[in-house]
C-alpha positions in Angstrom: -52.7 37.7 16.8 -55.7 38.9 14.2 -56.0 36.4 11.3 -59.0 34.8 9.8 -57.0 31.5 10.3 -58.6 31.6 13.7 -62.1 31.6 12.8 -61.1 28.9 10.3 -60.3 27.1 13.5 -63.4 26.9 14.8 -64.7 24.8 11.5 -65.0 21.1 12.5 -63.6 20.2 9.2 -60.8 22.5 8.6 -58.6 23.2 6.0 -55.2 21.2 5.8 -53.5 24.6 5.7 -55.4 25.8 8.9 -54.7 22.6 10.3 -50.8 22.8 10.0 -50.4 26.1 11.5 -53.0 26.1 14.6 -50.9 22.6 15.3 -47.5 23.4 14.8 -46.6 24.3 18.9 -50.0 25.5 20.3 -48.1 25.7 23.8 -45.3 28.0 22.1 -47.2 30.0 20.1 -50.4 30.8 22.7 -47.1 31.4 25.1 -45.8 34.2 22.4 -49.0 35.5 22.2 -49.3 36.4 25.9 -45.8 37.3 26.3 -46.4 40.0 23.3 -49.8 40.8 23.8 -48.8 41.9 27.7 -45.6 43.7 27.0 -47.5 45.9 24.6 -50.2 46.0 26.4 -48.3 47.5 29.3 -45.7 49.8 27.6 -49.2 51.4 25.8 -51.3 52.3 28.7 -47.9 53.5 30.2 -47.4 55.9 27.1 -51.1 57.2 27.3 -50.7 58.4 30.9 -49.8 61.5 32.5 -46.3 62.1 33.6 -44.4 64.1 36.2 -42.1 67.1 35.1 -45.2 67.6 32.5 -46.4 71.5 32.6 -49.4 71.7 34.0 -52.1 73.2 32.0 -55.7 73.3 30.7 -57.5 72.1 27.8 -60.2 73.6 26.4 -60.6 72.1 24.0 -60.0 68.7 22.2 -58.9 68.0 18.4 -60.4 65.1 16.7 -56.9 63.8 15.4 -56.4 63.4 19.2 -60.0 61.3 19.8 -59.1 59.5 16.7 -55.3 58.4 17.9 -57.2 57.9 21.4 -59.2 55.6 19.6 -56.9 53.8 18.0 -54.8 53.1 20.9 -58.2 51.8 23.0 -58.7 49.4 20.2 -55.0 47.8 20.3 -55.4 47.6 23.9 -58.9 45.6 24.2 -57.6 43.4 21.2 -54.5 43.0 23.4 -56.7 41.4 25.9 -58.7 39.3 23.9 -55.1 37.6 22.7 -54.4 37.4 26.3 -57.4 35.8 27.1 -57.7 33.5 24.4 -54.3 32.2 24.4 -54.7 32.3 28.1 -57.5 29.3 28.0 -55.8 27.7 25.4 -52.6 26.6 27.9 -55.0 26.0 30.5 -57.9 23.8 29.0 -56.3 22.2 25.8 -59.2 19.4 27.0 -61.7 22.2 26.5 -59.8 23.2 23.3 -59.5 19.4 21.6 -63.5 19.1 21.9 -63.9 22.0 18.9 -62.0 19.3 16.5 -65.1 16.8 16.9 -68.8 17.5 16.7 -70.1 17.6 20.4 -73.3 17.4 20.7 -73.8 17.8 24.7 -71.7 21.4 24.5 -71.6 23.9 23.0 -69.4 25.9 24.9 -66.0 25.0 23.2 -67.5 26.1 19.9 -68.7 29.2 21.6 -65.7 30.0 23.0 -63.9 29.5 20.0 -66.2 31.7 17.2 -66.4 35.0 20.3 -62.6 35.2 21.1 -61.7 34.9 17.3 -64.6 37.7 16.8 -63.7 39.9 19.6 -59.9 39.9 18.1 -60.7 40.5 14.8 -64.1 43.2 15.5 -61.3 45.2 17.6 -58.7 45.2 14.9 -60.7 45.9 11.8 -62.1 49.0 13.8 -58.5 50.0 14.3 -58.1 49.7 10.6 -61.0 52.0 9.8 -59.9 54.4 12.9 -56.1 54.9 11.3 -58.0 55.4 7.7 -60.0 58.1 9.2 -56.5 59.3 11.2 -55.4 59.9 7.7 -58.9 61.6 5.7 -59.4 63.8 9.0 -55.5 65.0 8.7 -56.0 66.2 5.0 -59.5 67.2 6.1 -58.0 69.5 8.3 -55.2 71.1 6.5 -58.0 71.8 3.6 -60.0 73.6 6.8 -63.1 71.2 6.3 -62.8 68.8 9.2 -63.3 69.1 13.4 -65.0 68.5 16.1 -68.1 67.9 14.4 -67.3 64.9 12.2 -66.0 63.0 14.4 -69.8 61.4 15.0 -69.4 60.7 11.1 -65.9 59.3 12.1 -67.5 56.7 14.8 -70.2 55.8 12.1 -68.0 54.9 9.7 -65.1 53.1 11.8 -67.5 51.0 13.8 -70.4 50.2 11.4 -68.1 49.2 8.8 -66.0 47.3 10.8 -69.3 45.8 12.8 -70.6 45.4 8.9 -68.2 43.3 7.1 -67.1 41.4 10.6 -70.6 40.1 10.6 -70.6 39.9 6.8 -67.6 37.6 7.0 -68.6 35.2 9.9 -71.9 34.4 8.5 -70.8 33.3 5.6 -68.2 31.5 6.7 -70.1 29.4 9.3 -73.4 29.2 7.2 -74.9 26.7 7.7 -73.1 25.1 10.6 -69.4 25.0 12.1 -69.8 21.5 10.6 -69.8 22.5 6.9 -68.5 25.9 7.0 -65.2 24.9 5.3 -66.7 22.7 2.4 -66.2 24.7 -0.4 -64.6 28.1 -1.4 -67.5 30.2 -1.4 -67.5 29.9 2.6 -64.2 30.8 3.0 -63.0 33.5 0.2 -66.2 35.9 1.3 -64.6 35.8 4.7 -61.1 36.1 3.8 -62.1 39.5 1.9 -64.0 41.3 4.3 -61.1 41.0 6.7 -58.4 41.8 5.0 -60.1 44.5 2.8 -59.7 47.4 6.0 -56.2 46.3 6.4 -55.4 46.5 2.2 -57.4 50.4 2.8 -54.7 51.6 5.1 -51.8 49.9 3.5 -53.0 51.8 -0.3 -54.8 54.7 0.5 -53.0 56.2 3.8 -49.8 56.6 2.2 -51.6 59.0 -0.9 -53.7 60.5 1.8 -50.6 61.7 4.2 -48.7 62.6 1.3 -51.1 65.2 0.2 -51.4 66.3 3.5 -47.9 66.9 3.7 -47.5 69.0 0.3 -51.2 71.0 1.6 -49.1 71.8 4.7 -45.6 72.8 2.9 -48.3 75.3 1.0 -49.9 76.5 4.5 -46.3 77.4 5.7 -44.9 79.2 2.7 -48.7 81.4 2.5 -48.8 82.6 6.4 -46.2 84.5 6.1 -45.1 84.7 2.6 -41.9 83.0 3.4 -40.9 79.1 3.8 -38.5 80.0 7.2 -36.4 76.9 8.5 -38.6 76.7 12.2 -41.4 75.8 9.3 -39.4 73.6 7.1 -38.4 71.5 10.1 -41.8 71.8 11.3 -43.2 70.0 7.9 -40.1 67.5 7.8 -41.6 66.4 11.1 -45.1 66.0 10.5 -43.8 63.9 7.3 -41.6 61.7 9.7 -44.4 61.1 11.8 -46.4 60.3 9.1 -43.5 58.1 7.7 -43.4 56.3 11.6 -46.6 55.5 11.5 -46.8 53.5 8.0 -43.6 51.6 9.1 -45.2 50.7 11.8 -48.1 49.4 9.9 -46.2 47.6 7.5 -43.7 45.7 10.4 -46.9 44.4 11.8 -49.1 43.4 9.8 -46.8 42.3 6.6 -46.3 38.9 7.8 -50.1 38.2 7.6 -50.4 39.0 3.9 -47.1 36.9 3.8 -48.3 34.1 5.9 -51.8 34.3 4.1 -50.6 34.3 0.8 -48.4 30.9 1.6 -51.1 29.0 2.9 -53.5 30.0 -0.1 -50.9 28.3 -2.2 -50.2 25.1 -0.1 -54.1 24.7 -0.1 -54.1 24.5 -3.9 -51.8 21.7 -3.5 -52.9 18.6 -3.8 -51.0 17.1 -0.7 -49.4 20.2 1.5 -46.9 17.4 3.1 -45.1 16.6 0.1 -41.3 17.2 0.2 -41.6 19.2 -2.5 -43.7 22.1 -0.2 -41.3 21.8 2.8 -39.6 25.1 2.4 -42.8 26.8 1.9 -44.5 24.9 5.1 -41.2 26.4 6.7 -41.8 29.8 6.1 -45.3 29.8 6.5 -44.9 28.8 10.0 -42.3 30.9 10.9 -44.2 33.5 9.9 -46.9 32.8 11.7 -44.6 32.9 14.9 -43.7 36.2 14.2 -47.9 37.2 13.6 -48.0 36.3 17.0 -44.8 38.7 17.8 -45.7 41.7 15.6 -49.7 41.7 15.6 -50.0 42.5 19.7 -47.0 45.0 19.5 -49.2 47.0 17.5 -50.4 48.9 20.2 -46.8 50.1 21.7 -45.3 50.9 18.7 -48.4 53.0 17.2 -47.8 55.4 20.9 -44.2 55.9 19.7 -45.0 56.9 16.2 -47.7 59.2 17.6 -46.2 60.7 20.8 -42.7 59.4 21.0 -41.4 58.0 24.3 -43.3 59.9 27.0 -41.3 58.2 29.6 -41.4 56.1 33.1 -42.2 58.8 35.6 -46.2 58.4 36.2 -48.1 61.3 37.7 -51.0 59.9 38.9 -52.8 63.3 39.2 -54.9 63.6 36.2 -54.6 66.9 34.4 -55.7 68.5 31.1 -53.2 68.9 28.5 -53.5 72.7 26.7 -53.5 71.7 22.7 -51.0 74.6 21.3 -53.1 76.9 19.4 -55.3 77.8 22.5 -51.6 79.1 24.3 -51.2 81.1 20.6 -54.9 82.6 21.4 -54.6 83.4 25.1 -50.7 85.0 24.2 -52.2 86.9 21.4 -55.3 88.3 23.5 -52.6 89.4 26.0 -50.4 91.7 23.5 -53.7 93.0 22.1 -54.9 94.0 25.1 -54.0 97.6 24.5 -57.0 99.9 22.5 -55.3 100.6 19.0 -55.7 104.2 18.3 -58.8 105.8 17.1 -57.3 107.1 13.8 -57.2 104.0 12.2 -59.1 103.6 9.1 -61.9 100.6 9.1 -60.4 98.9 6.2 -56.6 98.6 8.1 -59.1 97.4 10.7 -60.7 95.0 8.8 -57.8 93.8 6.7 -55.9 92.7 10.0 -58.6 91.1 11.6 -58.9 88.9 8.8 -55.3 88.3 8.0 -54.9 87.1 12.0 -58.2 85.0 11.7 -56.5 82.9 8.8 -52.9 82.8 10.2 -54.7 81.1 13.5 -56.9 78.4 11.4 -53.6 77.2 9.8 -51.8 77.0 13.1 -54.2 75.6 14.3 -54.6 73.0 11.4 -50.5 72.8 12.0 -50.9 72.3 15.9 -53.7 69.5 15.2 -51.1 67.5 12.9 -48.3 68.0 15.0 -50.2 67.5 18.4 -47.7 65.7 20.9 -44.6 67.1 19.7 -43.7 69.5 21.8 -40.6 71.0 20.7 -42.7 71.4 16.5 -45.2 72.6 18.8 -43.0 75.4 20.7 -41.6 76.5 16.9 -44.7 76.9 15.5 -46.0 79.0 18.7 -42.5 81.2 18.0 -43.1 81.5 14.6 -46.5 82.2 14.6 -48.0 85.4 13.3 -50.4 85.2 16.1 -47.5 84.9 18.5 -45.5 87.8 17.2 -48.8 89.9 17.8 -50.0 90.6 14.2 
């Protein structure tokens, strides 16, 4: 699970709120943890490989919304394994654990331990944040034709620096000048707090805006190719809005009961005594929902692949092969009807006029095929109802 509780741990005087949680059934919760963290961990890499039945065929070329989901999946899976890992330790050496709630002297290693699993987790995270924020840019980028290949190295800066940035930001701050002190006042803690959760608040404000646009620039892109808003192009739009729709629901169900969980334990740490009888509702919810943190946050990973690609099934082929992306099947179709020499009579103009008209019906099914890229049966619709395909 990603929360900034868990670099809070490591402080050797720790907030009561941090306290009450990281306590309340280590063995249970570390237990959940792996449990989750290895379910979705296994159910991902299953989605993300090749499977039999699959026509074979050859890709050319790649599309950066395909890196980018790449990307994002490769990030839930390392953070996977840094749960695993941590939680992992945890049941095994709660001795090796207990010596991070004193100031030892002759280790360090507990400490150590402690501040690089809670980075690792939360590093790997944040870049997913910053990699589903540049999902959603690069899908508007490419329906407005001004995205590709090419700024996907912009992409990388962006995702990892600013994640790398504001990680690094965060800790020092928080642990300045010692794990001993870090949690003596407010201005240790709040700097920290912000920096992780800012990526996360990103995605949950600006994706929604940023997909909604792209769906209304695509709704326009249909309607202009042809001239006519058909049904294979309605249902084609309805589905890049559904996955779209998947993928924010996904977002929300995981990550929601951190801004829940957080928000509770701000408040029981303005209290003056969190175990008053007063607070026991709120101590309640607080830890049950940082039971189902440890549920939701690993799952991540699974449920992205099913908002991206669906269920791609059991049946493994272990052969690697290419996928073709759609629009290079349009091209190679199209080159084939056009094969024949149009008649010499035409006029230059005609020529002309054509030329361009196909050159602009194939950058929007391409943009189309890009956004829609592991649906196959929006993928066979648009290749029917295609311009290109009809042999303009």
């Amino acid at each position: 699970m990603a929360s900034p509780r868990l670099e809070t741990y490591c402080c050797v005087n720790r907030d009561a709120a941090t306290q009450l949680v990281m306590n309340f059934q280590p063995e249970v919760f570390c237990g959940v943890c792996i449990g989750s963290a290895s379910v979705s961990l296994l159910l991902t890499i299953l989605q993300l490989l090749p499977k039999k039945g699959q026509s074979s065929r050859k890709m050319y070329k790649a599309s950066s919304s395909s890196t980018i989901l790449l990307l994002i999946s490769i990030c839930d899976i390392l953070g996977g394994l840094g749960m695993i890992f941590r939680s992992s330790v945890w049941l095994g050496f709660p001795g090796f654990i207990a010596n991070i709630s004193v100031v030892n002297r002759t280790s360090v290693w507990p400490s150590a331990f402690c501040v690089g699993t809670a980075v690792w987790i939360q590093l790997l995270y944040s870049a997913g944040f910053w990699w589903l924020f540049c999902y959603a840019v690069d899908s508007y980028l490419v329906v407005r034709r001004s995205a590709g290949l090419s700024t996907i190295v912009l992409y990388h800066m962006m995702a990892w620096g600013l994640a790398v940035m504001l990680c690094v930001e965060g800790i020092t701050l928080l642990y300045y000048p010692s794990l001993s002190s870090c949690e003596n006042g407010l201005e240790h803690a709040i700097p920290h707090y912000i920096t992780t959760y800012v990526p996360l608040l990103l995605v949950l404000v600006v994706n929604p805006v940023l997909f909604r646009r792209t769906v209304s620039a695509v709704a326009s892109l249909l309607k202009g190719r042809q001239g006519i808003y058909t049904e294979n192009e309605r249902r084609l739009g309805t589905e890049i809005q559904i996955r779209f729709f998947k993928i924010m629901l996904v977002f929300v169900i995981c990550w929601s009961p951190n801004l829940i969980n957080e928000s509770l334990l701000f408040y029981l740490e303005m209290q003056p005594d969190i175990n008053e009888m007063l607070l026991k509702n709120i101590r309640s919810a607080a830890l049950i929902t940082w039971i189902i943190m440890g549920i939701l946050n690993p799952m991540q990973g699974f449920l992205f692949t099913l908002g991206f690609y669906g269920w791609t099934g059991w049946r493994v082929d272990l052969k690697w092969r290419k996928r073709e992306i759609p629009w290079e099947s349009m091209s190679s179709s199209t080159a084939g009807e056009n094969a024949y020499p149009s008649p010499v009579n035409y006029q230059s103009n005609m020529h002309d006029s054509k030329k361009i008209s196909t050159t602009d019906s194939q950058q929007t099914d391409e943009a189309i095929s890009m956004l829609s890229e592991g649906n196959t049966s929006g993928d066979d619709r648009l290749t029917r109802s295609s311009p290109i395909y009809q042999g303009w």
